[in-house]
C-alpha positions in Angstrom: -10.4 -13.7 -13.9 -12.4 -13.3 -11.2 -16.0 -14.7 -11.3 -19.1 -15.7 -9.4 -17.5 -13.3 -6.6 -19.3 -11.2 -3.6 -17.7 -8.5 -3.0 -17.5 -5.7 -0.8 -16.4 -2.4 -2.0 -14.7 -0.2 0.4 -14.6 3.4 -1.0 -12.8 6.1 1.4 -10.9 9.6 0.1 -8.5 10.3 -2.4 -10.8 11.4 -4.7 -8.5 11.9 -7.2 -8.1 8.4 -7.3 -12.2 7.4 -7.5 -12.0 7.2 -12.1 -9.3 4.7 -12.3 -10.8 2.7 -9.2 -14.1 3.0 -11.2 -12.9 1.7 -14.3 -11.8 -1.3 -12.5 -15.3 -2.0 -10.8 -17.1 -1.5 -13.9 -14.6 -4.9 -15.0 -15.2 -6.1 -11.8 -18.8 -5.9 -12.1 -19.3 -8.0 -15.4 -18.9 -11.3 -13.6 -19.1 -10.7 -9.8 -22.0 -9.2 -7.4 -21.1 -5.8 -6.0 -22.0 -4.4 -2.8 -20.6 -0.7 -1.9 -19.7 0.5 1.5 -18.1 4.5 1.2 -16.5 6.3 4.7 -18.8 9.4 5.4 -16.4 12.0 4.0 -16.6 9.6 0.6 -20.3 9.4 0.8 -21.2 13.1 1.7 -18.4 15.1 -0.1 -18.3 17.0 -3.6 -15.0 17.8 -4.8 -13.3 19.2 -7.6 -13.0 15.0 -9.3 -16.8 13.8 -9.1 -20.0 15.6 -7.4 -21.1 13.2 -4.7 -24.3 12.2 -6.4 -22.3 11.2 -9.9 -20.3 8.8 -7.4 -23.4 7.5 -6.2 -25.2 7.2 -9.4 -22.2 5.7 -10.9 -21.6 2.7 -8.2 -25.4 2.1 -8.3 -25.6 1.5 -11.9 -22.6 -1.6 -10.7 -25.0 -2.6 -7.8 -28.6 -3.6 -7.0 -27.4 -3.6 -3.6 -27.9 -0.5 -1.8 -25.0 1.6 -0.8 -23.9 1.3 2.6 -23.1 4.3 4.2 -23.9 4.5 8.2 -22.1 2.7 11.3 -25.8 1.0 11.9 -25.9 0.0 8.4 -21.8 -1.7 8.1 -22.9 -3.4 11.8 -24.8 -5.7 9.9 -21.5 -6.8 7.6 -20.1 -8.8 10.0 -23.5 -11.2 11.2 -24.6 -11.4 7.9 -21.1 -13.2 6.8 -22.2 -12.4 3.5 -18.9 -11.6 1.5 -16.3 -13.7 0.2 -13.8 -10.5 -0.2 -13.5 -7.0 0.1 -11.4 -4.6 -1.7 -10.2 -1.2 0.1 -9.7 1.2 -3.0 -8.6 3.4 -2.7 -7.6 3.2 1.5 -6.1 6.4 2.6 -3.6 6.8 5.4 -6.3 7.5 7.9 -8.3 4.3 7.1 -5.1 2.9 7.7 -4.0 4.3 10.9 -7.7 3.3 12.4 -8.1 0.3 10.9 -3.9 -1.2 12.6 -5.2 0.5 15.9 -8.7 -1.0 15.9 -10.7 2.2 15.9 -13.7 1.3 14.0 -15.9 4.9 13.8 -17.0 5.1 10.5 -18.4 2.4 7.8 -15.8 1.6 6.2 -13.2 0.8 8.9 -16.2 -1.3 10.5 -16.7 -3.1 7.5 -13.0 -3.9 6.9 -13.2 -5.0 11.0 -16.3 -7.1 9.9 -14.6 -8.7 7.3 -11.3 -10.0 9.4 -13.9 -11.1 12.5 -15.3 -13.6 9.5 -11.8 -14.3 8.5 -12.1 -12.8 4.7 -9.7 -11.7 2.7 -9.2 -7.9 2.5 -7.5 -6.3 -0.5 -6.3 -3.2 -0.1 -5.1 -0.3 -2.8 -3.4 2.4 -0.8 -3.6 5.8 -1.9 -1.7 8.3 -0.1 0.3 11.7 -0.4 2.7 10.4 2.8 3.1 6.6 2.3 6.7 7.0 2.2 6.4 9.2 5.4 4.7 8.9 9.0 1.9 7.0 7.6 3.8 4.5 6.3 4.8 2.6 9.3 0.8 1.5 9.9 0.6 0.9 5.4 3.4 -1.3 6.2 2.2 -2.8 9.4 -1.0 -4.1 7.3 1.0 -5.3 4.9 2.0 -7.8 7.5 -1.5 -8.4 8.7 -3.2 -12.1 8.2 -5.9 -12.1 5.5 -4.5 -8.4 4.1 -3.4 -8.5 1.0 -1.9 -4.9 -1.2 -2.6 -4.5 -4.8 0.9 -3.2 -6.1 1.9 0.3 -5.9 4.5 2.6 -7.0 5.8 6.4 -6.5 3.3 8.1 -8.5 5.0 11.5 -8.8 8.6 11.5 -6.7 9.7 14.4 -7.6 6.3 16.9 -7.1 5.5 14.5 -3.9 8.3 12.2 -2.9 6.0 10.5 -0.5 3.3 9.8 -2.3 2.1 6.4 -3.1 -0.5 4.9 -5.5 -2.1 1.3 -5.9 -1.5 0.4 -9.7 -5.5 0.1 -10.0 -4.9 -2.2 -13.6 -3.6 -4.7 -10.8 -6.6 -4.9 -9.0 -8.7 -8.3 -10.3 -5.2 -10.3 -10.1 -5.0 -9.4 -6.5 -7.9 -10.2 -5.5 -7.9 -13.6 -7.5 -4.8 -14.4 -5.6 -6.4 -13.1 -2.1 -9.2 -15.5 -2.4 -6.4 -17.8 -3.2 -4.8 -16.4 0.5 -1.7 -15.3 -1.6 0.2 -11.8 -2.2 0.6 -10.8 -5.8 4.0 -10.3 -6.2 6.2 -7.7 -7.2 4.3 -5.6 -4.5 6.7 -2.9 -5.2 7.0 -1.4 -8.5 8.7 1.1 -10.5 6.5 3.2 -12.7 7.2 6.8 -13.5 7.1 8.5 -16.4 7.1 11.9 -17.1 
């Protein structure tokens, strides 16, 4: 179990992924102090899986923190050295791609940049249609990163979207105990389809 934690929550798309990733913050949240930083499309987007201002609601009910959610709010991440981990879930291939070529432009990616300059653990649960595809070679390239660390993950559908990847979201608490512990939970590759 994870306890007496601060942690910063990295929220970017995937959107169909934002219930199960809530249901593990809610855990999360019993025992540990939350603080929320979403990218912009996260923060200012309504989709078809959660209005914008249910997300918000939602995450604040977890937090007294307020959400962070501007490039002059995340600058103050990395002075403040106020976290002992984040968690990136879910991190889509484009948080990804910026974050292994060090473009920093929205809050997340600063934050996760914040986080590494004060040599803190990152935990990371990718979600992305094309894991297995182009966007794989910069998942893979932060898997070898110091201080990253992958929750497990697994073909979610490989036979409606071969490329698709998913953290398994149940894994999430034991990763991050192990991060804090600087080690990778292990199997990191899993196999679980059922249809």
């Amino acid at each position: 179990m994870v306890k007496d934690q601060r942690i910063l929550v990295g929220i970017s798309g995937s959107f169909c992924n934002h219930a199960a990733v809530l249901k593990q913050l809610r855990h999360l949240a019993k025992h540990n102090t939350l603080t929320f930083v979403l990218s912009e499309h996260v923060f200012e987007s309504s989709t078809r899986f959660m209005k914008r201002e249910e997300l918000s609601a939602q995450l604040q009910e977890l937090s007294d923190q307020p959400i962070i959610h501007t490039i002059v709010e995340a600058e103050q991440i990395g002075p403040s050295n106020a976290y002992d981990v984040m968690l990136a879930a879910p991190c889509t291939a484009t948080q990804c791609a910026k974050l292994v070529h060090g473009i920093y432009d929205d809050p997340m990616t600063l934050a996760m940049k914040a986080m590494l300059r004060n040599q803190k653990s990152i935990v990371i649960g990718f979600a992305s249609n094309d894991a297995l595809g182009i966007s794989g070679a910069n998942m893979f390239r932060l898997c070898a990163m110091k201080y990253i660390y992958v929750i497990p993950f697994a073909q979610d559908a490989p036979f409606q979207k071969a490329l698709s990847v998913v953290a398994l979201w149940e894994e999430c608490e034991e990763t991050i105990a192990k991060a804090l512990r600087h080690e990778q939970h292990q199997p990191l590759l899993r196999e679980v389809y059922h249809e």
